[in-house]
C-alpha positions in Angstrom: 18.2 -1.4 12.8 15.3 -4.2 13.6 12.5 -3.9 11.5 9.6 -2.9 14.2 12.2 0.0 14.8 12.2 1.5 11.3 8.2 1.6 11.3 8.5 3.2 14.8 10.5 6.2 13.2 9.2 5.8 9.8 5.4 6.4 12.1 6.4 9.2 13.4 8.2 10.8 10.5 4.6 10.2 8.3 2.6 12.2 11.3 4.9 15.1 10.8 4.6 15.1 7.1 1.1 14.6 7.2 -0.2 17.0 9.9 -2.2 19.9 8.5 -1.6 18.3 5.1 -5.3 18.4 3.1 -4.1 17.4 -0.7 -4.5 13.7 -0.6 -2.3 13.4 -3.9 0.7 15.6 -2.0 0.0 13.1 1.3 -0.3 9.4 -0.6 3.2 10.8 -2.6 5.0 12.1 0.5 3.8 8.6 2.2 4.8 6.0 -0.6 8.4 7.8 -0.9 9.1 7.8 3.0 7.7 4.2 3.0 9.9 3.3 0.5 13.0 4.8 1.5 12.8 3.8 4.8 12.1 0.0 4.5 13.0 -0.4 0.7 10.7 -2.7 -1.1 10.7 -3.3 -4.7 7.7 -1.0 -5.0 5.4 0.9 -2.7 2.7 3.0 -4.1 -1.4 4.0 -3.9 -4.3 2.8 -5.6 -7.3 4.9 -5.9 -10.8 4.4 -5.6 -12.2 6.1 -8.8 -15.1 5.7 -11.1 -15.7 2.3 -9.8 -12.1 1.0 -10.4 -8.4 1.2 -8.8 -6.1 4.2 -10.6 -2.6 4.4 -10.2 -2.0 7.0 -7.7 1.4 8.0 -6.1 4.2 5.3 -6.2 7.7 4.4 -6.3 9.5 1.8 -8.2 9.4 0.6 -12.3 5.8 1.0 -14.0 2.9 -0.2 -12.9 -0.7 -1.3 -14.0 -2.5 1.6 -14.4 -6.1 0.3 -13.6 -7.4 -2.6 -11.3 -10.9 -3.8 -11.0 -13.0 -4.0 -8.2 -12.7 -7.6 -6.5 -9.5 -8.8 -9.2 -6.4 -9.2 -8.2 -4.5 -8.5 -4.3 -5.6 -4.7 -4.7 -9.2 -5.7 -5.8 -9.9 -8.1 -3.2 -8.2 -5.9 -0.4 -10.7 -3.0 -1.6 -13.6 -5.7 -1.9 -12.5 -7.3 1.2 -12.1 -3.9 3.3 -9.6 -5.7 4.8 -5.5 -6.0 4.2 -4.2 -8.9 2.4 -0.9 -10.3 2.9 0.6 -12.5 0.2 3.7 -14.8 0.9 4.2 -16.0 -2.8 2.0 -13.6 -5.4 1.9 -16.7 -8.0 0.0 -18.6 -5.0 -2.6 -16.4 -5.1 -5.7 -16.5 -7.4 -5.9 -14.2 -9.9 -3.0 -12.3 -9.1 -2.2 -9.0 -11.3 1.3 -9.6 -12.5 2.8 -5.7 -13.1 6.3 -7.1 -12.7 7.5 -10.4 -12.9 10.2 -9.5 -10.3 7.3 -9.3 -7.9 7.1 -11.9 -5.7 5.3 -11.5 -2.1 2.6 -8.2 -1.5 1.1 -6.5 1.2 -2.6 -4.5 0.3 -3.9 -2.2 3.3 -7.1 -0.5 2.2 -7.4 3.4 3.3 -10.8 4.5 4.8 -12.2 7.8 4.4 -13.6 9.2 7.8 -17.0 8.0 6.4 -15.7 4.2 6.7 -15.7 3.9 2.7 -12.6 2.4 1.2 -10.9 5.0 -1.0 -7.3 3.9 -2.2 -5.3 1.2 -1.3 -1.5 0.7 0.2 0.6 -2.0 -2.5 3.6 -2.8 -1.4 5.5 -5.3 -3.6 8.9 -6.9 -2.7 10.9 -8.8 -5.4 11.7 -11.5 -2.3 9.3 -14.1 -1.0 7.3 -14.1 2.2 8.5 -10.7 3.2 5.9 -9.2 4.5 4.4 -10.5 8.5 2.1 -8.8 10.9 4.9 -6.7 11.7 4.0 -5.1 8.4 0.8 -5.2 8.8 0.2 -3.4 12.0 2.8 -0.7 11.0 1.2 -0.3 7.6 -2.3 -0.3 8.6 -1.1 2.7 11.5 -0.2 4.2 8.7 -3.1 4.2 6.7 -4.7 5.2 9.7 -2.8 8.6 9.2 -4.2 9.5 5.9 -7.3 11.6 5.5 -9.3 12.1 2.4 
């Protein structure tokens, strides 16, 4: 199956867990595992916007960093940014956050409360360089779209 097809299904699979859903923890952990069964990426997981820093939400793969600051690393500067950031080679990018060393190319998609405020992020990590394309990044951000907190 192509990869634009996956995200079609994967879409519509998220809007049916999702609907009427209004714990955000349940939604981003229902979300990450679907993600990351369907496409399966190194790891996938949520970052949330708390106390003026990124906590670990929701996630699937090995151990992560448990706490990111505003404006540092790919999930910093995609929160700073408001904006998603796609990474072809993590080491190439300034100030990257090395969790894993396996990691090797990222995709950040920010999540916006209905207010317009940033309050997690999307990481998506893949252990395989320049994975991630706009492809991804229109799929992902429809996703993120989705979610409602």
């Amino acid at each position: 199956m192509e990869k634009e097809e996956k995200y079609h299904l994967l879409t519509e699979q998220i809007k049916a867990l999702v609907e009427g859903e209004t714990d955000s923890v349940a939604v981003m952990a229902n979300v990450c595992a679907a993600i990351h069964e369907t496409m399966g990426f190194f790891w996938t997981g949520f970052y949330r916007v708390k106390d003026g820093e990124l906590v670990l939400g929701p996630f699937q793969g090995p151990v992560a960093c448990m706490h990111i600051p505003f404006g540092k690393g790919v999930c910093g500067s995609a929160w700073k940014r408001r904006e998603t950031i796609l990474v072809p080679d993590v080491e190439q990018f300034p100030g990257h956050i090395a969790c894993s060393s396996l990691s090797r190319s990222e995709i950040v998609v920010p999540v916006f409360s209905q207010a317009g405020e940033v309050v997690a992020v999307l990481d998506i990590d893949s252990k395989e360089l320049a994975t991630f394309d706009e492809t991804d990044r229109q799929y992902l951000e429809g996703i993120c779209g989705l979610i409602t907190m």
